[in-house]
C-alpha positions in Angstrom: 26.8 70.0 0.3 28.9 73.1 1.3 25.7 75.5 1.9 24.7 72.1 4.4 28.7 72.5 5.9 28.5 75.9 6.3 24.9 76.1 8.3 26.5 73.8 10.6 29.6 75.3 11.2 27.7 79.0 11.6 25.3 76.9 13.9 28.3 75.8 16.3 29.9 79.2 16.0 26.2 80.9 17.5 25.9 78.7 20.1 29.4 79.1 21.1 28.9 82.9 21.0 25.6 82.5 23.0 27.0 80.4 26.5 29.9 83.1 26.3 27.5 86.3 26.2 25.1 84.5 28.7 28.1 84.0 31.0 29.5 88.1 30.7 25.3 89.1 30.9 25.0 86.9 34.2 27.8 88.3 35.7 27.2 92.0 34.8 23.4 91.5 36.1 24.2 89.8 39.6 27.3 92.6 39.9 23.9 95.3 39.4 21.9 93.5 41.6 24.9 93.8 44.5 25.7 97.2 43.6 21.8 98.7 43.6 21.4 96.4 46.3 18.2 94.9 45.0 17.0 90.9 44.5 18.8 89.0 42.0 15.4 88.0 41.2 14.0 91.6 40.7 17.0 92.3 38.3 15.7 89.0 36.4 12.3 90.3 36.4 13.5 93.4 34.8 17.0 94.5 33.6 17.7 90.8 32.4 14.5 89.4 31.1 14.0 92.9 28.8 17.6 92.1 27.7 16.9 88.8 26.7 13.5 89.6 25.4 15.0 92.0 22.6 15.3 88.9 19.6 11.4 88.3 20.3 10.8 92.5 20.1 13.2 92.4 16.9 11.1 89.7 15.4 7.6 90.5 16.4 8.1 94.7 15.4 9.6 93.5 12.0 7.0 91.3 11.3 4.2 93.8 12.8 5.8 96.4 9.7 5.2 93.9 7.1 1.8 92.8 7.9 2.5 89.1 9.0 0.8 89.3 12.4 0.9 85.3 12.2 4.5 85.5 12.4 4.4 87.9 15.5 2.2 86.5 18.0 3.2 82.8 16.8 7.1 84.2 17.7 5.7 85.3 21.5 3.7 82.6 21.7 6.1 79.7 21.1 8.6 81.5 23.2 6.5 81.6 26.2 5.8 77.9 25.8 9.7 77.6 25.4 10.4 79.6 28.5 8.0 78.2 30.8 8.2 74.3 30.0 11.7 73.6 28.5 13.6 76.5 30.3 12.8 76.2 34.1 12.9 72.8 32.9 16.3 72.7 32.1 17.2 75.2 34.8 15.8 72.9 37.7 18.2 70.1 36.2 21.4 71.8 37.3 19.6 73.3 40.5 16.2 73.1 42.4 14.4 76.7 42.0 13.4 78.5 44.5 10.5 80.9 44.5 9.4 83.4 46.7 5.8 84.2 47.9 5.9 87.2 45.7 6.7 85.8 43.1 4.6 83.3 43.0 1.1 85.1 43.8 2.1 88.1 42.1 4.6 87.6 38.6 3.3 83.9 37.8 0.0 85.1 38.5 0.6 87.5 35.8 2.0 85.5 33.6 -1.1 83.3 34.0 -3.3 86.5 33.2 -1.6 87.6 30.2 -1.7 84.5 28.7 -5.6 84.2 29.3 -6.0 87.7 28.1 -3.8 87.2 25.1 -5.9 83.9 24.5 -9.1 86.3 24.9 -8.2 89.2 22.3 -7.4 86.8 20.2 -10.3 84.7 19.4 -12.4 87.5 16.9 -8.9 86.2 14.4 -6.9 89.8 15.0 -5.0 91.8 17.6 -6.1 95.4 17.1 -4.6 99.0 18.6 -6.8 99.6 21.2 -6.3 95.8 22.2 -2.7 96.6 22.1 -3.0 99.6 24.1 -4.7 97.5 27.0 -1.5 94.9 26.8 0.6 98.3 27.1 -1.0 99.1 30.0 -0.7 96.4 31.7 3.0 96.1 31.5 3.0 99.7 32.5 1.2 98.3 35.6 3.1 95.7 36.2 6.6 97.7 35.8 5.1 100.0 38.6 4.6 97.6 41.2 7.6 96.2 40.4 9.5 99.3 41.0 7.5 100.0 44.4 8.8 96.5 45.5 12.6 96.7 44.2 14.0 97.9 47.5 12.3 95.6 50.0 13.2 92.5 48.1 16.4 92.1 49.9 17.0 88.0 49.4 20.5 86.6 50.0 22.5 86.5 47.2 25.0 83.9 45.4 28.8 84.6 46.4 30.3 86.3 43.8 32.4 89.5 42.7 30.8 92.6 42.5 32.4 94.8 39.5 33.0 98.9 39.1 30.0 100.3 37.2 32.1 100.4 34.3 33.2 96.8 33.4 29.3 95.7 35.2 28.0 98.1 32.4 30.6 96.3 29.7 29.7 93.0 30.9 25.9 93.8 30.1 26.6 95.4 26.9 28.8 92.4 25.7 26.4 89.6 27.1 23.6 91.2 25.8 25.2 91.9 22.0 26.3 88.3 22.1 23.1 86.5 22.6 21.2 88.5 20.3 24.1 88.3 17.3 24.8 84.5 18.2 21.1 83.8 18.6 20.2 85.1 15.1 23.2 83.5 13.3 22.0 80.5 15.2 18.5 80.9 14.4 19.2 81.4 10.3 21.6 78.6 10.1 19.0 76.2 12.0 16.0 77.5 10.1 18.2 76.7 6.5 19.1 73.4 7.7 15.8 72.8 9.1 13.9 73.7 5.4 16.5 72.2 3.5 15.3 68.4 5.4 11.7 69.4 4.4 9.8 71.3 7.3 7.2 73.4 6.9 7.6 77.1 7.1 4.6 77.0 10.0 6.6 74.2 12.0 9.8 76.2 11.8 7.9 79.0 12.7 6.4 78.0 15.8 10.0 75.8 16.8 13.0 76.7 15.7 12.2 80.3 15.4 10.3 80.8 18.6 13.5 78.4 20.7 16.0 80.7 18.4 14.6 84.1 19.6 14.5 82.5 23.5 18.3 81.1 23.3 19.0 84.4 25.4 16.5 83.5 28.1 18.0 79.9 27.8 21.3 80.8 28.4 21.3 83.0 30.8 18.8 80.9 33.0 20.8 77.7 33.0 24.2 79.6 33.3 22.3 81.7 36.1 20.9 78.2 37.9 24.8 76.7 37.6 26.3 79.5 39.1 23.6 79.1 42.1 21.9 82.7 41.1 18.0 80.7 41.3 16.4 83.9 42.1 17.7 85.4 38.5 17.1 82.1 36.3 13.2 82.5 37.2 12.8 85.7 37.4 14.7 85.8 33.7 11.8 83.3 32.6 9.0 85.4 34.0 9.8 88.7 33.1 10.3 87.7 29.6 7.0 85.9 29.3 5.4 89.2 30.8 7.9 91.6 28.5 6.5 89.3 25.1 2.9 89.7 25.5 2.3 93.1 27.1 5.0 94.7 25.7 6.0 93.3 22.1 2.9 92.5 20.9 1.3 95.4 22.6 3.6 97.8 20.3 3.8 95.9 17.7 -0.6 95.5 17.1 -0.4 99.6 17.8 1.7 99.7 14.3 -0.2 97.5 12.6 -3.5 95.4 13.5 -1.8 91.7 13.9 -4.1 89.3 11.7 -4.4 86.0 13.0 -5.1 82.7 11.3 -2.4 80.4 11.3 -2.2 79.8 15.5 -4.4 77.2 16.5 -6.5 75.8 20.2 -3.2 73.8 20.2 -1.0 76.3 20.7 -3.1 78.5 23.1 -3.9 75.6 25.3 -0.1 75.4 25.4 0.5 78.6 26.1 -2.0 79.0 29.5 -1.5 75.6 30.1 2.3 75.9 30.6 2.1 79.1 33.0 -0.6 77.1 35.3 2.1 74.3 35.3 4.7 76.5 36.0 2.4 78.0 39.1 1.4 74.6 40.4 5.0 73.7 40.6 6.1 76.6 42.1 3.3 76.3 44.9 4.6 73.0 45.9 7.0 74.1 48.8 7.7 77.2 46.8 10.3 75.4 44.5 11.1 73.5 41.1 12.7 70.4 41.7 15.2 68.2 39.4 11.9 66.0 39.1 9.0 68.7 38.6 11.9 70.0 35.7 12.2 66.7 34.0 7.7 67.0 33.9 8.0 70.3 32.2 10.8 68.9 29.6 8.6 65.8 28.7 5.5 68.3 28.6 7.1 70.3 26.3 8.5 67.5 23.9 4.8 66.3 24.1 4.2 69.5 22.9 6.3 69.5 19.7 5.4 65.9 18.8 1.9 67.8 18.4 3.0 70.2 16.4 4.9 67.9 14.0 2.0 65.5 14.0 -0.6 68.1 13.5 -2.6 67.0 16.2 -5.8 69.4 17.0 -7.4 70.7 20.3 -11.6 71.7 20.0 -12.5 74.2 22.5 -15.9 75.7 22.6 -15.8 79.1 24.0 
């Protein structure tokens, strides 16, 4: 009985600790934005999304050392699914999203292609170092034409205060050590309560785990989207769901060969399915409406009732 009043207390205290740091990140990352004078949305792409990405790198690399490549690409994998569905989802509640040309045929077209190329080294069951080594050239690829296009992305920012480089640079070390500390006290106090009602370790896995690891991308994107900063809450979203699969699980498969068997058609049809929704949306009039978000929330709910029902997806290919 105390164990299950502790887990919830520590579970209140890490989301409490999470909406503060994703309040002190957002503002240190638009100050940044002002001060470089660059896109909000290019610092979301970047700065911000590898920020937010570090619980899934934490995860993934750990799991990568012990041999439990299940647990590593099911952790990118769910998060992705997280990001793409249930955060712009939520995000577009609050705010519609707007998205830029570039954006849209350039990062979600990415995001589209690492997905299909994840899906694609995937199917002979294992994730090897020289398949790695393609995913870390690709981010390395990506990073370069993002740099290239940093100064000529010159959108109109929210109104807000632009910092010294000193308390910007505090802002983003606070925000940043808040989300990951409350995320994984969040994440361990969820998963206890969570196996001591009787889930499955693979269900916890591919939920609470992968949602835990992506509270900083959650935070920061709907506190991003109320403060009117659109350009950051997508381009948070995006840049993470690049950062997970060509980065993390690009250096994480060069330590160690990441085995395979657990993830199933389910799951990957989630996963590409998720970042074409998230293109088609952004294609119609280059925004995410309150509408379009409450689609991608019941897509992913659809989603988890599948999981929990252990519902299965053939695919011949």
């Amino acid at each position: 009985m105390w164990t299950f009043i502790l887990d919830v207390v520590l579970l209140l205290l890490g989301i409490a600790i999470v909406l503060w740091g994703a309040d002190k990140f957002t503002d240190g990352a638009s100050s940044m934005a002002r001060r470089w004078n660059v896109s909000e949305m290019v610092i979301g792409l970047t700065v911000v999304s590898l920020g937010t990405s570090m619980p899934e790198f934490v995860v993934s690399f750990f799991s990568a050392l012990e041999g439990s490549g299940d647990m590593s690409v099911g952790n990118v994998v769910g998060s992705n699914i997280f990001n793409s569905l249930l955060i712009v989802g939520m995000s577009a509640l609050f705010i519609s999203l707007t998205l830029t040309k570039k954006l849209i045929s350039r990062d979600i077209l990415f995001v589209i292609f690492s997905s299909v190329i994840l899906v694609a080294l995937s199917r002979d069951g294992e994730v090897g170092r020289w398949e790695g080594l393609v995913l870390l050239m690709c981010f390395g690829m990506y990073m370069y034409y993002s740099y290239l296009s940093a100064k000529q992305d010159k959108e109109e920012s929210c109104e807000a205060e632009t910092y010294g480089w000193g308390k910007t640079i505090l802002y983003l070390v606070l925000g940043i050590g808040c989300l990951v500390g409350g995320g994984n006290l969040l994440v361990s106090s969820a998963t206890s309560l969570a196996m001591s009602c009787g889930m499955s370790e693979r269900v916890v896995g591919l939920t609470i785990l992968a949602a835990g690891t992506s509270l900083p991308e959650l935070a920061t994107s709907v506190v991003a989207a109320r403060k009117g900063s659109r350009g950051m809450a997508i381009g948070n979203v995006v840049g993470s769901n690049l950062f997970n699969i060509f980065f993390i699980l690009g250096a994480s498969s060069l330590i160690c060969p990441l085995a395979i068997k657990g993830i199933g058609n389910l799951d990957w049809v989630a996963l590409v399915g998720s970042s074409l929704v998230l293109f088609a949306f952004g294609r119609t009039g280059h925004k995410i409406t309150r509408t379009e978000g409450v689609v991608m929330l019941s897509l992913y709910i659809l989603y988890m009732v599948a999981l929990v029902m252990g519902w299965q997806v053939s695919l011949d290919f």
